[in-house]
C-alpha positions in Angstrom: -98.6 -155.9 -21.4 -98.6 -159.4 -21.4 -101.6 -161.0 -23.3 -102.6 -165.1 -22.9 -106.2 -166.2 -24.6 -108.0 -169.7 -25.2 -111.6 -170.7 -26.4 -113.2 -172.8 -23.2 -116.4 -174.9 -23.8 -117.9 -173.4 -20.6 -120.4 -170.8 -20.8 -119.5 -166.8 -19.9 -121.7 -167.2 -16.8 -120.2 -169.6 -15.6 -116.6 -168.3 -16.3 -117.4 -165.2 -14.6 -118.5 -166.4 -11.6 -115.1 -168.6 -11.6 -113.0 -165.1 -12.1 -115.0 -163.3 -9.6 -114.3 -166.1 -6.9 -110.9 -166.2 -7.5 -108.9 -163.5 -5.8 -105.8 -163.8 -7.5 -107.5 -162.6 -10.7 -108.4 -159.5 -9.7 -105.3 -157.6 -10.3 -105.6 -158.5 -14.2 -107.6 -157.6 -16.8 -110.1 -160.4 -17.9 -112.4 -160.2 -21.3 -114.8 -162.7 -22.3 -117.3 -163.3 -25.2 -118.7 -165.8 -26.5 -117.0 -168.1 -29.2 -119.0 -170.7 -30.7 -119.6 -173.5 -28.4 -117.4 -171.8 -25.7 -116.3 -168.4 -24.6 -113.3 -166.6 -25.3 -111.2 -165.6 -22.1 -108.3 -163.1 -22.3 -106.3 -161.9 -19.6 -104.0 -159.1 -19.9 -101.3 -158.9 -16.9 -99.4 -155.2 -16.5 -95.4 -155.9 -16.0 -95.7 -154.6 -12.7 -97.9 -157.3 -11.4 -94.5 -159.6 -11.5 -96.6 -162.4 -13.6 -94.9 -164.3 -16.9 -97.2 -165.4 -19.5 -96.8 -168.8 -18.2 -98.3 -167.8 -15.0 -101.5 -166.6 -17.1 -101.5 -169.6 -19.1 -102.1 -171.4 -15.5 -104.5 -169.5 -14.7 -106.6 -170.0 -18.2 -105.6 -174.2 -17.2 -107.0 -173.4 -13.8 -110.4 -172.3 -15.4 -110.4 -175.0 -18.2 -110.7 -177.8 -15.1 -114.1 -179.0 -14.8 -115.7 -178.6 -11.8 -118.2 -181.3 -10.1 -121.3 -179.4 -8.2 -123.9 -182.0 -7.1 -127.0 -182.4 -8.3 -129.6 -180.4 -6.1 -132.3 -181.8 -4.4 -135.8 -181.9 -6.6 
């Protein structure tokens, strides 16, 4: 099993909605909990899947990016 994890300063909610929309995710195992002022992703790849741990690191570099959403209309 290979295991990457990293403390983000982004909340779980917002992680989790991030994993969910990203399909290439979904064959790996992702845990989260909350870490001080950020969360605490893991994500655990099975051999199988064909991914190195630099892969996963990508993916944790991926999720680190912030994102710009505009400001909705009041």
């Amino acid at each position: 099993m290979i295991k990457v994890s990293r403390t983000l300063v982004k909340s779980e909610p917002e992680l989790a909605e991030l994993v969910a929309a990203e399909s290439r995710l979904r064959e790996l195992e992702v845990t989260m909990a909350e870490k001080g002022f950020g969360t605490r992703v893991e994500i655990h790849a099975a051999p199988e899947t064909g991914l190195g741990e630099a892969d996963l690191e990508r993916f944790l570099d991926e999720l680190a990016e912030p994102r710009k959403q505009p400001f909705g209309s009041a």
